[in-house]
Structure formats: structure tokens, C-alpha cells
Phi, psi and omega in degrees: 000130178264152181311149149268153165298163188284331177280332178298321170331294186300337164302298187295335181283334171123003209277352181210158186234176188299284215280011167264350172300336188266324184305311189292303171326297128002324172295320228252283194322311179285320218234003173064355198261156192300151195273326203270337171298316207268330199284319193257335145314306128346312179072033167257007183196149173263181157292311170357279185300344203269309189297289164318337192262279159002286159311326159309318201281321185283330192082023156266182156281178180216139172208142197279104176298297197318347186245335201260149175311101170243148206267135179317306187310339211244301188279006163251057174234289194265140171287163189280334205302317170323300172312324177294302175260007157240048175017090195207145173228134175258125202270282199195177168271147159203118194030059163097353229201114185281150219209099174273135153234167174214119220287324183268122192276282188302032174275086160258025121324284205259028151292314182304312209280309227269345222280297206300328196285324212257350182090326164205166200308109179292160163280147229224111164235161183281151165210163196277192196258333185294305192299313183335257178335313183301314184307316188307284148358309183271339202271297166345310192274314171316323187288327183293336177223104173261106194297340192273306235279297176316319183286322179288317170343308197264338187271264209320317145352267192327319193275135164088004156281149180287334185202165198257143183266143192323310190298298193293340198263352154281003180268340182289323186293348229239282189280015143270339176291302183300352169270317176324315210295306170317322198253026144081069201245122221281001184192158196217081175314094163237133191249126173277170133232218203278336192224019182194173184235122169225150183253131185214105103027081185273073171273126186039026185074009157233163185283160163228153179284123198261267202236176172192110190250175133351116184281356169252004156305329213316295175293305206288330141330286222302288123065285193276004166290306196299321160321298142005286205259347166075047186242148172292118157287348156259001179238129190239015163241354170253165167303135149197187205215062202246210175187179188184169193226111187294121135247132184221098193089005193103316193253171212264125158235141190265148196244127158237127222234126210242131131246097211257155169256121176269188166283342198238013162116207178291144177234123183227140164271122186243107142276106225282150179220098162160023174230064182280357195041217183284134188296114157268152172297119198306352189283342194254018184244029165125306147000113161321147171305312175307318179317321239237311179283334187289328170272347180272332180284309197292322180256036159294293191347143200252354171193135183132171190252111178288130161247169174228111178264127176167162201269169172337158153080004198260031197044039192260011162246001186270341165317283180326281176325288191317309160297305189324305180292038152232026199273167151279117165265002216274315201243356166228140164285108194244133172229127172235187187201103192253171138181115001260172187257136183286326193234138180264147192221167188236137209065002155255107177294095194251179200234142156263118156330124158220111216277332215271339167246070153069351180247133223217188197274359176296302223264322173299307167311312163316277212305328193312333210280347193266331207252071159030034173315182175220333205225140160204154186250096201255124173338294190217175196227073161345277195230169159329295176284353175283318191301318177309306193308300170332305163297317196294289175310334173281332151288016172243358164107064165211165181266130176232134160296123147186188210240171203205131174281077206220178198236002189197193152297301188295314177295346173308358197264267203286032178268285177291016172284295155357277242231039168061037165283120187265130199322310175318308215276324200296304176290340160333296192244012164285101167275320164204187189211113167223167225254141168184171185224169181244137159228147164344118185272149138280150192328134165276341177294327202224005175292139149213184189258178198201146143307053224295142152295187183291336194271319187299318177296317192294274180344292183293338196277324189287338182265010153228162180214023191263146181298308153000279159326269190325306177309319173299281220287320193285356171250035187264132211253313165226143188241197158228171218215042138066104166249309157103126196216162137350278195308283207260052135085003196039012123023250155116339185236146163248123153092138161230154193232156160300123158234145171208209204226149153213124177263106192254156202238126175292200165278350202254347181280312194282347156260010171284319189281310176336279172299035181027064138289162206289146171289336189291327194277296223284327166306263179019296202282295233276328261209276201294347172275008163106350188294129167262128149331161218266316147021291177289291213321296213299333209283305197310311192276333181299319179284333163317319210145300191300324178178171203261167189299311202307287196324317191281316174298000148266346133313291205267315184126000000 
């Protein structure tokens, strides 16, 4: 029986249609490079779908290296240089038996190779291709430089000297960047107080406590961040602000750099920018099924205006990036205007913010309207005048996208009311609104389960009022608990998933919004019209499984 083909694979999943399949073949013609390559350079498929659809055709696993654990022990086995030159990554033992993955299924180079060093036949999983290298690349090099060890190293240096020396304290500022980079953390805190320094770690969206260094590194830190960052090193009393670009590993990450004057001296912030990962699919970001389907009708629409709601940090634009793949990009023009842009995507013409000539998201929306858009993406909805423009283009036939700072669904309405929209028009072009947060999965190595009591149960039954719901809790029997292991870091959580909302706003919603109804009437209507609260979605997932009662009460409230 013959194999199918990868593209028929990719077809049948839904993951592609005939005609971006005909593009990338065209592609394939000029550029000779593997079809499985040019789909996901194109951004019509990730490595992810390419890796997985791979692992089908062969009857292998498929296993996501970026989330999965890999064992040291598997990695003092096989040497890298080995690893290298038969494209193999060593995963883990599993009874007794070394467990590879590989991006290529027909790689018996490295089955062979792995067979004559270890005496026997490895197990053999798919893994994607984009992920590969980088992965290969980190775990090799922390186990060869364990970067926690050094930086204590250098704390221990440091006490009870009167001044801290230039060399150590840029290798030190050098090797806190880079224990981010291990734990993979979006911002890096060093904080002064009165007699120390401390360092914290933003992982999955809390801090964590890193070092607590020497108070006399301190200036001599900030000092060599501001250097860094092209900051005046002589003024320690006003805010600023810059940024500078990290390598690490071959690749480039831009540092963007806060500086505040406290009571206790500078307090400075690095926000790390290039660990957007993989374009994910709206079906992986969490989203209820009905949900899912409300977004996929909202953004078919051939015109009128989307929001994504939610504070800093809630994933609303990978929200966003994620429905754009299910828009035909082959046959609408899409433009955006980020800052910064987090996912580079092929057929989206995107813009960077560059505040320092002026170009900012006002002045980037004046241009889309000259370049024949169909789609536009305005990064954030600020001020007044981005919010017009946003309306203006949406009542002109074009669909606009964009994200908005709110607490809910409903409040995106007098939010841009706020901020001078006029009520007619907003309902003229509001097609929906959704609303989200990101909370914590637990760990799958180390969660565990419990019995909830009567009281634990009385509590979730109070935080919903959909009846459903309520019936799901009273018969829930077991919950689950945050524990902390070697994988997530003692922790207790790995990873984050979305809980929201999506409010579409019909004609009787928009007329609500005309007549400046109360938001309490408009949740009603939204409520009776079938929307799950983002409140229940989390309720849904805490019984499910998925993160703990502590996490959504540390989110939603």
C-alpha cells in the first residue's frame, strides 16, 4: 500500500486548500527547496502541522521537544558533535531503550549511528523542524555551561568587597541575561532595596526570585545595562528607556530597557522580545469549541471592526495572528502596524512602530487606506485619533483588527466611547469583541489529585450563575493541585492556555451600544444569547483539569 502523500495529508486535515498548495509548488519550482519547507516559510502550515502530518505517514510519534522534557542522562550519552551530523536529538530512556527524535522519518543515518555507539536500536520520534536546532543547540549548551552555578559563583566574589570589578560585573550582567534565556523568561527584573539586589525571573506570568546579589554590584549593573542600552549613565533621577540586542546562540534577541529611580537607587526592567515561538492555530490556544467557531464566522466578515480585549501580557495578539490564518490571504490584502511585531507571517504586510521618525500607528492607518487594503491590523487602539481611524476603515469596507485594554467584553464599548468615538458609528461597525487571559496549566509530571470538600465546591458553585455549570460542579468528585518537580522548575505549572469570551455583536447588541445601554443590560443579552463568561471557560477548565482553582483566582478574581 502506498504512502500518501504530505500534501494530500495536509489537505484532508483542513490544514491547506488546492490553491495554497499550488502556490507552494510554484515556489518549489523556483526555489528547489522541500514542499514541507516552502508551507511553512509561506505560513500556510507551521512545523508543528508538517512534523505531525510526518509522524502519521511514517506511523511514528510525534513529540513537541519545546514543551518536553529533555534527560541529561540522554544527553551525556550521545556526544553533540554526533547529534549534529546525523540530525538527531537525544530525548530520553524509556525502559531501557534511548528515545531520538528526528525531523526527517527516512533518517537512518542516524538509527545506525546511534545503534553501533549505544549496542542498541533506539527508539525512533518525529519532531518539527523549526524547533529542532534551536532546541538541539540550548540543551547542549546549558548542560556544558551551567550558567546558575556561575552567576552564585560570582555572588559569593562579590561579598564583603568594597567595589565590585568591571570584568566581573559584565560577565555577570551577561550571565543573568542568559539564565533567562534558559528559563525561558519574557522580563528580568533587578531590584534594588536597602542593603541588596535582587533578581526576578517573569515566567509564564510570575515572577520568580532568581539571585539576591551584593549591594555594591548595583550601580555598577545598572551602569553597564545603560551602556548597553545607549542610556545616559550619568542621570540616576529621571525614567528612561532604550534597548540593545542580545546574541545568543546565533540568534539576535531585542532587550528593551526600563529604567525607574526608586528610593533605594534605579530599578531596572529588561523586556526579553524574540521568544514569540510557533504561529499557533486557533483550535491550540485554549478557546471553547463554540468559541472557536464564533471566531472563525467573525473573522470571514468581509468588513467592520474586531477587538481583542484584555491587560498586557494576555495574548491578544497571538489571538489575533492565529485567526488571520484562517482569512484567505492569497486573495485579501492585509496590513498591519505592531509594536513590536511579534510573529513574521508571509502575505502579511507588516510595519514596525518607529516612535523616533514619527511612525506610529496614526500615522501608519492614514497610509493603509492609499495601499488597497481588505484587512488591517492596527497593533493597540491608544488614543482618540487611532480609535477614529479604526472606525473610519471599518465603515469603508475593510475589515480592522485590533486589541484594546479592558476587563471584560462588554466594557470595550464605553471604553472607546471614552476615548471619543461616537456611539452611532461604533455600532454602524462592531462586529464582536473577545475578551482573555492567559492561566497556568499544571505541570502534568506533578499535579495532583484531591478530594474537594464541601466548602471548595459551595465557592465554585458561587462564581457561576450558568445553571449547567453549577450541575458540572455538583457532581464533581475530584480536582486537581499545583505540586513542583525537576520539569516545571518546582513551580507546579508548565505552559499557559487562554480562558475568554466572545461577544458578537448582533443588530439588538448594536443597538444597545447606540442607546448607551448599562453594561449590566448588555451582559444580560450576551448571557442569554448563549456566551460563556471568560469566569465559567476558567471554571470549565479548573474541573476539567487544566489549572487549579488558586490559578483562575489569581487571574480572574
Amino acid at each position: 500500500m502506498m504512502k500518501k502523500l504530505l500534501g494530500e495529508i495536509l489537505k484532508e486535515k483542513g490544514l491547506i486548500n488546492e490553491a495554497r498548495l499550488q502556490v507552494a509548488l510554484r515556489h518549489q519550482q523556483v526555489t528547489g527547496q522541500l514542499l514541507g519547507d516552502i508551507l511553512i516559510r509561506l505560513g500556510f502550515v507551521s512545523a508543528t502541522d508538517i512534523a505531525q502530518c510526518l509522524a502519521e505517514q511514517a506511523g511514528l510519534e510525534f513529540i513537541d521537544i519545546i514543551k518536553y522534557p529533555i534527560s541529561e542522562e540522554a544527553l551525556r550519552v550521545i556526544p553533540k558533535s554526533m547529534a549534529q551530523r546525523f540530525n538527531f536529538i537525544p530525548i530520553e530512556y524509556r525502559n531501557g531503550r534511548l528515545l531520538i527524535g528526528i525531523t526527517n522519518p527516512g533518517n537512518v543515518g542516524a538509527i545506525d549511528a546511534v545503534t553501533r555507539l549505544t549496542g542498541n536500536r533506539p527508539d525512533v520520534a518525529v519532531v518539527d523542524s523549526e524547533s529542532f536546532h534551536d532546541v538541539l543547540e540550548r540543551v547542549y549548551y546549558f548542560m556544558e555551561n551551567p550558567v546558575k552555578e556561575r552567576i552564585e559563583e560570582i555572588i559569593v566574589q562579590l561579598k564583603g568587597q568594597e567595589t565590585a570589578p568591571p570584568g566581573i560585573v559584565s560577565a555577570l550582567v551577561e550571565l543573568l541575561i542568559t539564565e533567562g534565556m534558559r528559563r525561558k523568561a519574557t522580563d528580568i527584573h533587578i531590584s534594588s532595596s536597602y542593603d541588596s539586589v535582587d533578581v526576578f525571573y517573569r515566567i509564564d506570568g510570575i515572577l520568580q526570585h532568581g539571585f539576591c546579589i551584593p549591594k555594591i554590584a548595583q550601580i555598577p549593573m545598572i551602569s553597564r545595562i545603560k551602556v548597553l542600552a545607549r542610556l545616559d549613565i550619568t542621570e540616576q533621577r529621571l525614567p528612561q528607556d532604550g534597548s540593545f540586542l542580545f546574541q545568543f546562540l546565533d540568534r539576535s534577541y531585542e532587550m528593551r530597557v526600563s529604567v525607574l529611580p526608586t528610593i533605594y537607587g534605579e530599578n531596572l526592567v529588561i523586556r526579553v522580545l524574540g521568544f514569540s515561538g510557533a504561529l499557533l492555530r486557533l483550535q491550540n490556544l485554549g478557546f471553547q469549541e463554540g468559541d472557536i467557531k464564533k471566531l472563525k464566522m467573525l473573522f470571514s466578515k468581509p468588513h467592520g471592526m474586531i477587538i481583542v480585549a484584555g491587560p498586557t501580557g494576555s495574548g491578544k495578539t497571538t489571538t489575533i495572528y492565529a485567526a488571520m490564518r484562517e482569512i484567505n490571504l492569497l486573495e485579501r490584502n492585509v496590513l498591519s502596524i505592531e509594536d513590536p511585531v511579534e510573529y513574521r507571517m508571509s502575505f502579511v504586510r507588516q510595519v514596525q512602530v518607529n516612535e523616533r521618525i514619527g511612525l506610529d500607528f496614526v500615522l501608519a492607518g492614514k497610509s493603509f487606506m492609499r495601499q488597497d487594503p481588505d484587512v488591517i491590523f492596527l497593533g493597540e487602539i491608544r488614543d482618540e485619533e487611532t480609535a477614529k481611524i479604526a472606525i473610519r476603515a471599518s465603515i469603508t469596507g475593510h475589515l480592522v483588527l485590533s486589541t484594546l485594554h479592558t476587563n471584560d467584553a462588554v466594557t470595550a464599548v464605553p471604553r472607546l466611547v471614552d476615548l471619543g468615538v461616537d456611539r452611532f458609528l461604533l455600532s454602524s461597525s462592531i462586529l464582536g469583541v473577545i475578551a482573555q487571559r492567559l492561566v497556568r496549566i499544571l505541570c502534568p509530571r506533578c499535579k495532583k489529585e484531591y478530594i474537594p470538600d464541601r466548602q471548595v465546591l459551595s465557592e465554585l458553585l458561587s462564581w457561576t450563575s450558568d445553571p449547567r455549570l453549577q450541575e458540572e460542579i455538583k457532581r464533581t468528585v475530584r480536582l486537581y493541585s499545583s505540586s513542583g518537580c525537576d520539569y516545571c522548575h518546582n513551580t507546579g505549572y508548565s505552559g499557559r492556555t487562554a480562558i475568554g469570551e466572545v461577544i458578537i455583536f448582533d443588530d439588538e447588541m448594536r443597538q444597545m451600544v447606540a442607546e448607551a445601554a448599562p453594561v449590566s443590560v448588555m451582559k444580560e443579552r450576551a448571557k442569554a444569547k448563549g456566551t460563556t463568561f471568560m469566569k465559567d471557560d476558567g471554571i470549565k477548565k479548573v474541573l476539567s483539569g487544566v489549572t487549579s482553582i488558586e490559578e483562575l483566582l489569581r487571574v480572574v478574581g
